[in-house]
N, C-alpha and C positions, 0 to 999 in steps of 0.2 A: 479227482479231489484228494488235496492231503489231508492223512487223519493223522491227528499229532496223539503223544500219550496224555493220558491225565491221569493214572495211577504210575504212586511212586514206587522208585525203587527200593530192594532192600526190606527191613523190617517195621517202616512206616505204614502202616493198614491208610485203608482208604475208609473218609469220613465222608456220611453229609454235607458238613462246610465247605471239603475238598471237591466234592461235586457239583455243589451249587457255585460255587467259586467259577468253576470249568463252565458252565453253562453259561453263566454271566460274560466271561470273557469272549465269547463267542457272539454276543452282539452286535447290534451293528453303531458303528464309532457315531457320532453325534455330526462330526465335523469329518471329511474327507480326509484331514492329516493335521496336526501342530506342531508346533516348535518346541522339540522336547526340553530345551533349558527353558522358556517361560513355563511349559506345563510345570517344569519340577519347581522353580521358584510360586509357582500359585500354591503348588501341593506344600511347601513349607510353611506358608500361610495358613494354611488349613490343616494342617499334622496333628491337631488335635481331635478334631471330627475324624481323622480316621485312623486313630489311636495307635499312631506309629510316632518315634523319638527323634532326635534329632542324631543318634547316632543310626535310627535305622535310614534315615533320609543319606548320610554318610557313604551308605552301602550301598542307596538303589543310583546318589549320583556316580561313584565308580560304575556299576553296569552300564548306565547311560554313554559313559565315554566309550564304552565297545562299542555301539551304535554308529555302525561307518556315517549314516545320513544326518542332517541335521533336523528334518523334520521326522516324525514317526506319522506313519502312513500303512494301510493296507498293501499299496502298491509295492514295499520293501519286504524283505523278511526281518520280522522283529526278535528273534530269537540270537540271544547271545552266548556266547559260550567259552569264559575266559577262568584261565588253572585257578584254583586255591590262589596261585602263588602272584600272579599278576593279580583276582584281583585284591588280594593283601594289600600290594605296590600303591594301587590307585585307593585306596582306603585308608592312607596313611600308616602305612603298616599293621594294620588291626590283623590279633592274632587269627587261626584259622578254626578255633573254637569259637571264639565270639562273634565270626562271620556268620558261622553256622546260625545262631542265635539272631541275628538280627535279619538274616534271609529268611527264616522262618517265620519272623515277625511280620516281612511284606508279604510273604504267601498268604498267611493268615489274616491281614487288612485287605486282599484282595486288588493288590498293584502289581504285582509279576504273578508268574504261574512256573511248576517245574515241569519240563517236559524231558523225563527220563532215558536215556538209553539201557541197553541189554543189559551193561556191565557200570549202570550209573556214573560211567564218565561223560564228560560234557568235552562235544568235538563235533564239528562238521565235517560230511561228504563232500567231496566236489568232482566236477566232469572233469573234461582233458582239458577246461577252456579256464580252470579254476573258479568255475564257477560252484556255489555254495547248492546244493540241490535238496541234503538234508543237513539239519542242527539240531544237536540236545544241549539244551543247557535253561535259562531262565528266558521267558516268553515277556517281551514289555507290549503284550497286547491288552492284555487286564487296564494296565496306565493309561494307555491311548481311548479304550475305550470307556472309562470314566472320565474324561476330562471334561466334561460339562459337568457329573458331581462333583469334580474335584473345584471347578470357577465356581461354581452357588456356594458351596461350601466357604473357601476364599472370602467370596463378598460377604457373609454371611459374620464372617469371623472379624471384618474391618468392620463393619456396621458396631458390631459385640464392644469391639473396644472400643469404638468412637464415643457409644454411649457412655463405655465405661470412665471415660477420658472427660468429659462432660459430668456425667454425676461425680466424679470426683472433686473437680474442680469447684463442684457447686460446695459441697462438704467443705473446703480449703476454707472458701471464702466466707461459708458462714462460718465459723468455726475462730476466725481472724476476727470479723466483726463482734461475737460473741466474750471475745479474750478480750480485744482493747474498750469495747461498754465494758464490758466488770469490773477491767482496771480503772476506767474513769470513773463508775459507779463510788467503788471503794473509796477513790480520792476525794471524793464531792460529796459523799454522803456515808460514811462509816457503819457499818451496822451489822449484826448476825447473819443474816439473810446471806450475805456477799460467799461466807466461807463454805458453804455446800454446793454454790453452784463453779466455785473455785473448783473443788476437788473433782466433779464432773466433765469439766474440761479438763481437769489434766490426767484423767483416766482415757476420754476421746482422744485425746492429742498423744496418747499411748498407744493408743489400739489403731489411728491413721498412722503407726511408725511401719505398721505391717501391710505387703499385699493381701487385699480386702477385695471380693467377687463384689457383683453387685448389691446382692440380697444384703449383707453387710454396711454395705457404703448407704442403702435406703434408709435402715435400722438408725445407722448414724444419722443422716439427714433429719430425719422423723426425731431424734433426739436434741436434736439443737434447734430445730423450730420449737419444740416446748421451751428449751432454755432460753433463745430469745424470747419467747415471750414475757418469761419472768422477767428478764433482765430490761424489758422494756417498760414492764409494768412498774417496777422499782422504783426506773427513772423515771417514767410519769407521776407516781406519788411524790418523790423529790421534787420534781417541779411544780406542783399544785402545792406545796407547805413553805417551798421559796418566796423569800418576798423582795428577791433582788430585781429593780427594777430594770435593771442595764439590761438584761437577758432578757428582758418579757417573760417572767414564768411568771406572774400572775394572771389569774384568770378573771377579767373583768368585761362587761357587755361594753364594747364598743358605740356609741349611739350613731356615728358618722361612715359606717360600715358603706351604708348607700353613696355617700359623694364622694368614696374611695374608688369605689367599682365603677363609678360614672366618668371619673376623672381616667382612669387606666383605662376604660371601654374607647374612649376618644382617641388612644394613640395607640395603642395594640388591643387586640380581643385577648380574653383571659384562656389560657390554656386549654381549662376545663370545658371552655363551650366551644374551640377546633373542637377538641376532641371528640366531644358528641357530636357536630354535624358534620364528623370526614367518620363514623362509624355509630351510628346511634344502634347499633343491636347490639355491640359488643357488650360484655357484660361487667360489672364493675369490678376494678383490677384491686386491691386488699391494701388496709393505708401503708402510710411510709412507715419504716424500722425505726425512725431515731425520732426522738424528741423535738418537738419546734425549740423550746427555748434551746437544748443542745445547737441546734442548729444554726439558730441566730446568734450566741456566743461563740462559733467556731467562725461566722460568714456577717459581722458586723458594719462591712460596706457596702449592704445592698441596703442596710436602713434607711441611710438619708436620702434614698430616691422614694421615699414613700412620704406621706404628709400626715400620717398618721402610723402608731404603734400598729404593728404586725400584731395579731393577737391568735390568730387560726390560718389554717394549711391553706385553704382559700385565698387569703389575701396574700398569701405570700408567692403562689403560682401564679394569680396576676402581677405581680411588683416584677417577678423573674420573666415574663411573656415582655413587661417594659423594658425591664434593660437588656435583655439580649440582643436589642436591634442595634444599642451606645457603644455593645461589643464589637458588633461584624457579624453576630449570627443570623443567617439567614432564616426567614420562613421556614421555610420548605426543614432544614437540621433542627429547630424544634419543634416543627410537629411531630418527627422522626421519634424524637426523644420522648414526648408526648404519649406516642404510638405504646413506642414497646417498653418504657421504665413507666410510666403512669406519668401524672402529673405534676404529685408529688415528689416523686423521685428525683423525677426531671429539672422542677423547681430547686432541689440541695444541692442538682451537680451543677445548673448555672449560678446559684452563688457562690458554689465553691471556686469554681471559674471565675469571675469576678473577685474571690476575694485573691486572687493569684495571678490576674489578668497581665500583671508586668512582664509575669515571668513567661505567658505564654503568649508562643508568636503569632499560630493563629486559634482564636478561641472558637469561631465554628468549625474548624478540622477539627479539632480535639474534643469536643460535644459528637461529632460522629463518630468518630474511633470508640469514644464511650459506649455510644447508642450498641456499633458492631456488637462491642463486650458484652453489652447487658442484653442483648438478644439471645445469647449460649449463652448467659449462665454464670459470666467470666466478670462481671463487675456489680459492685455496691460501693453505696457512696461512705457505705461507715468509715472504712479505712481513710479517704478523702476527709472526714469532717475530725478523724481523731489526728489526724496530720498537722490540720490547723489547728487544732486546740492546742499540740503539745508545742507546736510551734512558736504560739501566741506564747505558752510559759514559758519558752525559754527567753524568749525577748522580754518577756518580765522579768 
């Protein structure tokens, strides 16, 4: 059996770390061999779990290229051994101080190992046959034999950003919603209130200029659901003191509620009741973000399919269950919608649909791309309902 060194040459004492390092490398590999460029592209994924740089990754892919095999395996010898001066060449010229520096850095992460000679040069023996019998130089068994930490680690750190990638987005979007309500607010209803929640978002929309970890992007999150809420509260008092008829912001009892729901029950079921009998445990999903009257003055062509004033979120989820069918949209794409936006939801992005139906070619393809979005995180209809408002002004 060969016994390799593990204390270093020279005036580096021998540590702990440096022991326990040696003993770890001595285990036994996870996997029979791998393909050292995918291991080292996993390991760059994961460089941060094992708090090496990208110029020290730099360093261990030059040693890799001394590796005659393409796989690292017990069956080879893993040990390399190339001058200062080569591997400068394969390092992009990095000087032979800085090597120094960033070799010590993989020792000390525990991916190479130094396996010293007498006189601390790094050189192989060979037979008559040229074959290699002994090597000093850096060992890539430590690599080899992590590379199951080094893949959990990897997945672990795609997982990390994916979330991160996702909560951000979510932040974008409310954040957008929140900017064009207060600009609409302001326009529609002028008032004191508007100017502090003004300077709150443009402190937010300062602080998402910077990369922000999770814990940060939550903090934001958590901060713009309070401001929507104000911001909605606002514009629900604007519309309770409205007394524009055109919009339906007033609030009056309906007495024909009943022969509306009978008349729509006859030609489509009403959203709300798929809903409950394709998951009656689920539990109740939190109302819509925007105002009915907002909503009926951005999406005023689904009115005339009703035979009565829209007056509550109810009648306007059946009104949107009837005309989806005059669309093209299928069953099955709204109850989708249904499902994961709520009913509500679901109900502002088909009449937004409708209120823009020319321009789309098909309207149930595009209620599921929606649906896709609002499943991650990735859509709200605010931006959609400020679209048409601003739209509608300008053709005024």
């Amino acid at each position: 059996m060969e016994i390799l060194t593990t204390t270093p040459f020279g005036r580096r004492p021998v540590t702990a770390g440096l022991i326990e390092r040696a003993q770890a490398a001595q285990g036994a590999p996870a996997v029979p061999h791998c393909d050292k460029w995918e291991l080292f592209r996993t390991l760059c994924t994961a460089r941060v779990a094992f708090c090496v740089s990208d110029r020290d990754l730099t360093v261990l892919n030059a040693l890799l290229s001394f590796h005659p095999e393409a796989n690292l395996s017990d069956n080879a010898g893993l040990i390399v051994f190339p001058s200062n001066r080569a591997l400068s060449e394969r390092a992009h010229g990095m000087a032979e101080s800085t090597l120094r520096r960033h070799l010590a850095a993989l020792v000390k992460a525990g991916l190479i190992a130094r396996h010293d000679s007498p006189n601390g040069k790094r050189y192989a023996a060979r037979d008559g046959d040229g074959m290699v019998t002994r090597a000093f130089g850096f060992d890539l068994r430590p690599l080899f034999v992590r590379a199951g930490d080094i893949a959990q680690a990897a997945q672990a750190t795609r997982e990390a950003q994916a979330r991160l990638k996702r909560l951000r987005e979510e932040v974008v979007v409310m954040k957008r919603d929140a900017v064009k309500l207060s600009l609409f607010g302001q326009e529609t209803a002028p008032g004191p209130l508007w100017a502090p929640l003004e300077t709150r978002l443009l402190d937010l929309h300062k602080q998402m200029r910077r990369k922000l970890d999770p814990d940060a992007l939550e903090a934001l999150k958590a901060e713009l659901i309070e401001i929507l809420s104000q911001i909605r509260t606002l514009l629900c008092e604007t519309e309770e003191m409205s007394g524009n008829d055109v919009v339906n912001e007033r609030h009056y009892q309906n007495s024909n509620t009943e022969t509306l729901d009978s008349e729509l029950g006859s030609e489509e079921p009403k959203a709300a009741d798929v809903e409950t009998e394709m998951h009656p445990e689920r539990p109740a999903r939190p109302g819509p973000t925007l105002p009915l009257g907002l909503v009926l003055k951005a999406c005023p062509d689904i009115l005339p399919y009703s035979a009565h004033d829209v007056t509550n979120w109810h009648e306007l989820v059946g009104l949107a269950a009837l005309v989806r069918g005059m669309m093209g949209i299928s069953p099955d794409a709204w109850a989708d919608a249904v499902e994961v936006m709520g009913p509500e939801t679901a109900a502002i992005t088909v009449a937004g649909i409708l209120q823009r139906v020319s321009e789309i070619n098909a309207p149930g393809g595009y209620l599921r791309a929606l649906t896709r979005k609002a499943a991650v995180g990735a859509f709200s209809p605010g931006p959609m309902i400020m679209a048409l408002l601003q739209k509608d002004s300008n053709a005024a």
